[in-house]
N, C-alpha and C positions, 0 to 999 in steps of 0.2 A: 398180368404179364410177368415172367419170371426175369430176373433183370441180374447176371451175372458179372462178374469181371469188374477192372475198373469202375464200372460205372456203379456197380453194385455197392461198392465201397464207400463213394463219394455219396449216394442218393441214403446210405446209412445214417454219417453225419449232416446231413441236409435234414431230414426226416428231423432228428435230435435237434437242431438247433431252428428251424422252422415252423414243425407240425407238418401236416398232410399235405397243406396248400400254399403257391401254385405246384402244379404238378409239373416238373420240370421233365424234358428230355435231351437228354446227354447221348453225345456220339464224339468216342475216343478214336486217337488213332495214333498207332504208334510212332509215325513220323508223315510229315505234310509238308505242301510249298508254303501254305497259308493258311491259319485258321481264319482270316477275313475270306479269302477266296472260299473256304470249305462253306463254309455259311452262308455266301451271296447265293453259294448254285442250291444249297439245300432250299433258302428261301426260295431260290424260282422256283423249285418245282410244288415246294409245299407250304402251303398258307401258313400263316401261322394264328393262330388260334387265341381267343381270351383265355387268360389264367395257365395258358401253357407256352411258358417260353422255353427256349431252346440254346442248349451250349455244345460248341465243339472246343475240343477241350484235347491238347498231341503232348507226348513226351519229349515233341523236339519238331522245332520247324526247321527248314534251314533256306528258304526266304522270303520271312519277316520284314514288314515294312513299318516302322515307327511315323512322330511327327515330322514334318517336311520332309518326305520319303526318306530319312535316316537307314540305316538299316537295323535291324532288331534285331540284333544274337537272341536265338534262343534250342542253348544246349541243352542236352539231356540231363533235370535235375529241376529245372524251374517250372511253374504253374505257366501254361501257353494257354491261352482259348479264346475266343470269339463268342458272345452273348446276344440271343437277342432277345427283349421281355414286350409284349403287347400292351398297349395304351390306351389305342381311339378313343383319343379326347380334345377336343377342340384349347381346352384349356391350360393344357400341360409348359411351361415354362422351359423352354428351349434351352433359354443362355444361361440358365443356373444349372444345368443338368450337369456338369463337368464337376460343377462345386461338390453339388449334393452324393455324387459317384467320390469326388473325394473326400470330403468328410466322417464317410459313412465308413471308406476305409478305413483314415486315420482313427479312428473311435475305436475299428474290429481290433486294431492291431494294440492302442493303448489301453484297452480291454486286457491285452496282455502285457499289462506293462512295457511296451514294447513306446519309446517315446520319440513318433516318426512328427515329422512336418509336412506339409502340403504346399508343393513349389507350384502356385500358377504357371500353368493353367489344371495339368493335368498328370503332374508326379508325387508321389509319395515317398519322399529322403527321411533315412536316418542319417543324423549327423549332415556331413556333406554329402553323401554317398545314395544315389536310385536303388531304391529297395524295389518300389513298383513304378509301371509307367502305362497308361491306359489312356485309349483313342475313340472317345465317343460319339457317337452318329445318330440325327433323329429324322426316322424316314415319314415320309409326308403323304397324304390325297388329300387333293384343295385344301383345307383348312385345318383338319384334321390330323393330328398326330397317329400312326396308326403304330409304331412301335420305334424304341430306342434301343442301339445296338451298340456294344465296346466290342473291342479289342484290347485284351488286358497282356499284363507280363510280368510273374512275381517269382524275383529271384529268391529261392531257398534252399536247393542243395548244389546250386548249378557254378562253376565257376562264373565270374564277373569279370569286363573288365575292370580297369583300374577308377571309373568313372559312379562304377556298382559297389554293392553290398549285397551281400547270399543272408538270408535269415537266420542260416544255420553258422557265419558268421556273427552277426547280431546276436542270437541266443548262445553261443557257443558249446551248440552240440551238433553232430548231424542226426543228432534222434526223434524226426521231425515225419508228421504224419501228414504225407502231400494229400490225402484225399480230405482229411480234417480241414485242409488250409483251403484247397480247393471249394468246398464247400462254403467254409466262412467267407470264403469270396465273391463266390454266388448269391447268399443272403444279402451281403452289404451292397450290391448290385440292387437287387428287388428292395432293400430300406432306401438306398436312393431315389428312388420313383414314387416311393410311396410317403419321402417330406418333402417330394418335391413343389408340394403345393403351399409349405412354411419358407416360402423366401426370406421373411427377416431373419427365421431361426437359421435359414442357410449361410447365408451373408456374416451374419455375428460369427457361425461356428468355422466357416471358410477365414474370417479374421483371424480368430485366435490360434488356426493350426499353421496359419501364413507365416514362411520363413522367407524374411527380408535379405536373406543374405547374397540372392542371387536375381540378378537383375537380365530384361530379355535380352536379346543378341541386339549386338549393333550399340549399347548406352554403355558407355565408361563408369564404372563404379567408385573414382576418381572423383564425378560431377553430379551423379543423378543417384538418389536411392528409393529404395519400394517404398511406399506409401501406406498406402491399403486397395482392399479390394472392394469397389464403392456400389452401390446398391443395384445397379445392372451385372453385376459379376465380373467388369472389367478392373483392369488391374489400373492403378492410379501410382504414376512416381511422380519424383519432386528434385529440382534443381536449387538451386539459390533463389530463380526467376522465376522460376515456370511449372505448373504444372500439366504434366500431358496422361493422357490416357491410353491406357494401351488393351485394343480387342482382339478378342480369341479368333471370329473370323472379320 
């Protein structure tokens, strides 16, 4: 099949930095309510298959829902999409899956000297500032994993608010190759699934990109600071007294 346009571009550096396999299929679109919405309905109608997951991937959403339904800006300029990769395995490790999706980022990116942190649960900061922010989902029949799905958002030529960071800030250029980056963001998606089965290697490497600087909502950083992140993938803080444990769900 002849594969043109956007998708064309991305599936070039995918090809380069992957090889042949999985055989991904991408559907762009120039503007959408949701890349989570575009993907639920795509999966109703269409199975999804071993070895071929599927990304929807827009130039611009305009409504994006983040975690606790926040809202998601996402203007014209940053990497939008919705992934989903197939699994059915009985085995696969749920509560590390958020870890392993952010590790795998922070690697792609200090790969480029690019020297990000990993905010538990599930963001990617340089400095103080959300570079990336991604919403992971692992769909189930009985027992069975049958595939894990993000919702991803990586600011790089897009304005920010004041909370964000554009990559193209970070590197300070705007001479930045979205279908390249795109791509590397899809790999470290599929490298996530496939350590997902090295939980100590997870846990160690989720410690050492862990930026203690920001503590969950609701704890005074006056009283309580981050800890680490202890061998279930929960975040662990500490008071004078107390230690409490803090879970994803």
């Amino acid at each position: 099949m002849k594969v043109i346009g956007p998708a064309a571009k991305t599936v070039f550096y995918l090809k380069n930095i992957q090889g042949q396999y999985p055989t991904w299929t991408l559907h762009y679109k120039i503007k959408c309510k949701s890349t989570e919405n575009e993907l639920t309905n795509l999966l109703g109608y269409s199975e999804i298959k071993k070895n071929q997951p599927v990304a929807i991937i827009t130039r611009e959403q305009f409504s994006g829902v983040g975690q606790n339904s926040k809202t998601w800006v996402s203007p014209k300029g940053g990497i939008w999409l919705s992934a989903a990769y197939p699994v059915f395995s009985k085995e696969f490790e749920c509560q590390i899956f958020n870890l392993s999706l952010g590790i795998k980022l922070c690697e792609m990116l200090r790969q480029e000297n690019i020297n990000v942190c990993l905010k538990w649960p599930n963001d990617i900061f340089f400095d103080s500032k959300k570079l990336i922010g991604f919403l992971p989902r692992v769909i189930t029949r009985g027992k069975e994993i049958m595939y894990v799905r993000i919702g991803l958002g990586m600011n790089v030529l897009n304005y920010t608010p004041p909370e964000g960071i554009s990559l193209s800030k970070v590197l300070q250029t705007k001479n930045i190759n979205q279908h390249y980056w795109t791509a590397k963001v899809l790999k470290a998606f599929q490298d996530s699934i496939e350590c997902n089965n090295k939980k100590e290697y997870v846990i160690k490497s989720a410690n050492k990109f862990l930026t203690k600087r920001f503590l969950p909502s609701g704890f005074c950083p006056n009283n309580w600071k981050v800890k680490d992140i202890d061998s279930n993938g929960d975040l662990r803080i500490k008071n004078e007294t107390q230690l409490r444990i803090i879970r994803r769900f």
